[in-house]
C-alpha positions as CSV (number, residue, x, y, z in Angstrom):
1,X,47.1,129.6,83.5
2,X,47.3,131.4,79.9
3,X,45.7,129.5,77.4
4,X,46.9,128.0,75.1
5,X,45.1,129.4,72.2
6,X,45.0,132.6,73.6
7,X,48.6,133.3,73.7
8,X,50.1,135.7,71.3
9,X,52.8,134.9,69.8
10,X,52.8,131.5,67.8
11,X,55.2,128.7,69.1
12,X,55.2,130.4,72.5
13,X,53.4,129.1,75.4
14,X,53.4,130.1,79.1
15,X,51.9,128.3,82.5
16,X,51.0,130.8,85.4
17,X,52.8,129.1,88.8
18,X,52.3,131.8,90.8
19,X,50.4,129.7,94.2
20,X,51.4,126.5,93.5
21,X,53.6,124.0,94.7
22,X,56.1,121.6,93.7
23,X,53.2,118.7,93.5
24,X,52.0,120.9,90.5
25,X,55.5,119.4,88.9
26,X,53.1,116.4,87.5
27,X,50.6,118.9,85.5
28,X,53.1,121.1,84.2
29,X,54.9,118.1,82.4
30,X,51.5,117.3,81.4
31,X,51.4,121.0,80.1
32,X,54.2,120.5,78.2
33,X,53.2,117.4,76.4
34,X,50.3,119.1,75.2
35,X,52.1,122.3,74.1
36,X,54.9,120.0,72.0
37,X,52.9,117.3,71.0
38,X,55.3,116.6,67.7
39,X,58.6,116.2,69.5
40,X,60.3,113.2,69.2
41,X,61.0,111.0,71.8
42,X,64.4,111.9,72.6
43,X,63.7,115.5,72.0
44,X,60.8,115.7,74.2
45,X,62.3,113.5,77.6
46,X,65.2,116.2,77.6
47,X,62.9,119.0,77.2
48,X,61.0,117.3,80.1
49,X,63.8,116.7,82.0
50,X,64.8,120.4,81.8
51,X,61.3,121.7,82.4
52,X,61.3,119.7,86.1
53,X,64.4,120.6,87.1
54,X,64.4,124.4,86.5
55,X,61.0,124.4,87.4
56,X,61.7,122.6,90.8
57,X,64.9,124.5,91.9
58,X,62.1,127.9,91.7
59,X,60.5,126.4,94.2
60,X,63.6,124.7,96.5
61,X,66.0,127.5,96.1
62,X,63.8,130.5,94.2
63,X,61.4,131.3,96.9
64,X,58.8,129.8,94.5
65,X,57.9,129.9,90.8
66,X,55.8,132.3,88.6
67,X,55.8,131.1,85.1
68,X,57.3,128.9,82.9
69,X,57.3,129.8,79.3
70,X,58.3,127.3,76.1
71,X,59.1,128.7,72.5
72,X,59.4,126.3,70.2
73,X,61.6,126.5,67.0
74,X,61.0,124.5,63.8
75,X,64.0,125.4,61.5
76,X,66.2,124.6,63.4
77,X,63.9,122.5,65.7
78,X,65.0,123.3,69.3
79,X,62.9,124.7,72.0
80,X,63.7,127.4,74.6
81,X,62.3,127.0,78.2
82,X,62.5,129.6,80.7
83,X,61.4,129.7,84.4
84,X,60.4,133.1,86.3
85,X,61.2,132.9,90.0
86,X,60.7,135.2,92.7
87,X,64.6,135.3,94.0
88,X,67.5,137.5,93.0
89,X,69.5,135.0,94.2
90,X,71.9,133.0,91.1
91,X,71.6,129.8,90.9
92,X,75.2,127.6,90.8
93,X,75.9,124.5,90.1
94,X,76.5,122.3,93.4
95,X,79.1,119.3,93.9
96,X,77.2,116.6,95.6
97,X,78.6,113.9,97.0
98,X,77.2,110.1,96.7
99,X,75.1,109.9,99.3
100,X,73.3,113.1,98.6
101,X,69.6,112.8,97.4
102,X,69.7,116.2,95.8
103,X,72.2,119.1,94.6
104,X,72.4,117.7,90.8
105,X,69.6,119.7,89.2
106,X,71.7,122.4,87.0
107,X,74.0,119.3,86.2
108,X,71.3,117.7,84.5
109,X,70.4,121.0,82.9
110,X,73.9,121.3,81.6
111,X,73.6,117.9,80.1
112,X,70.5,118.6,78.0
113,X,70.9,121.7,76.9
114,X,73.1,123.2,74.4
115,X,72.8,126.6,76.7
116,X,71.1,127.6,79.5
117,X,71.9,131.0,82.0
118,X,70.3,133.2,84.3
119,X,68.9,136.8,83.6
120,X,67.5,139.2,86.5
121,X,63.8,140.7,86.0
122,X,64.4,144.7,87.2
123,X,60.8,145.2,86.8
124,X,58.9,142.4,88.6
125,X,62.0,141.6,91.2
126,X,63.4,137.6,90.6
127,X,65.1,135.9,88.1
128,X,64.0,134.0,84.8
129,X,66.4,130.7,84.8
130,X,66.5,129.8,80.9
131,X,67.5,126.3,78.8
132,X,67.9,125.8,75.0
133,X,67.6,122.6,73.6
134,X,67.6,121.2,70.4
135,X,66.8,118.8,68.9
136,X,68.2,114.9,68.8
137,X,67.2,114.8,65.0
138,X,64.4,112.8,66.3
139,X,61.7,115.3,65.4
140,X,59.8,115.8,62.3
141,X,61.1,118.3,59.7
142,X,59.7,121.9,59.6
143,X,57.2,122.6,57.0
144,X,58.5,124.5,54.0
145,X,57.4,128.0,53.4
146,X,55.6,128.4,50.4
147,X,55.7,131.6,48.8
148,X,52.9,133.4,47.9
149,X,52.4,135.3,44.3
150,X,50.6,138.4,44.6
151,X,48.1,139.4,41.8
């Protein structure tokens, strides 16, 4: 895992997955908690939400995850979350029926997010699956930027 602190672009923050499983799903929500500690409530469950389900269908249908990386947005507060698989494969968007215990996933996506799509990776092979989602006005305001004179 890239730290945190390390990382080097502000507002950006990315979790290595390469070797795990889906029972890491539980410490990378945790993860994202700790990355966007000043989301509202709202905000934060659909980010969540997102984060699992893109993050799960790597490892179901993308022959398992590499990364997942957050930016985060103040002005307009939204943040971006995309998810690096190791499949060229496209994801779709699956009609379930009733009984079916799985096959909703990108429905959900859809539901959160105000975009989300699919872009290939020609260099390291795979896919990055990507979500946007902003904010439910929920969160606080961004900061405002204070100019600085120059003497």
């Amino acid at each position: 895992m890239i730290n945190i602190a390390e990382h080097p672009v502000p507002g950006t923050w990315v979790l290595d997955l390469r070797a795990t499983t889906p029972r890491a799903l539980p410490d990378m929500r945790a993860w994202v908690v700790r990355c966007l500690p000043d989301l509202g409530e709202g905000h934060r469950d659909d980010v969540l939400l997102a984060a699992t389900e893109l993050v799960a269908n790597a490892y179901v249908h993308g022959g398992g995850a590499r990364h997942i990386q957050l930016w985060r947005g103040v002005s307009p507060c939204a943040v971006r979350i995309e998810v690096a698989d190791v499949s060229v494969e496209q994801p779709r968007a699956r009609c379930s029926q009733i009984e079916d215990p799985r096959g909703r996933g990108l429905l959900v996506v859809d539901g959160v997010a105000v975009q989300w799509g699919v872009r290939r990776e020609p260099v390291r092979g795979g896919k990055i699956v990507w979500a946007h989602i902003r904010c439910d006005g929920g969160c606080p305001e961004a900061l405002p930027r204070v100019k600085r004179s120059r003497n």
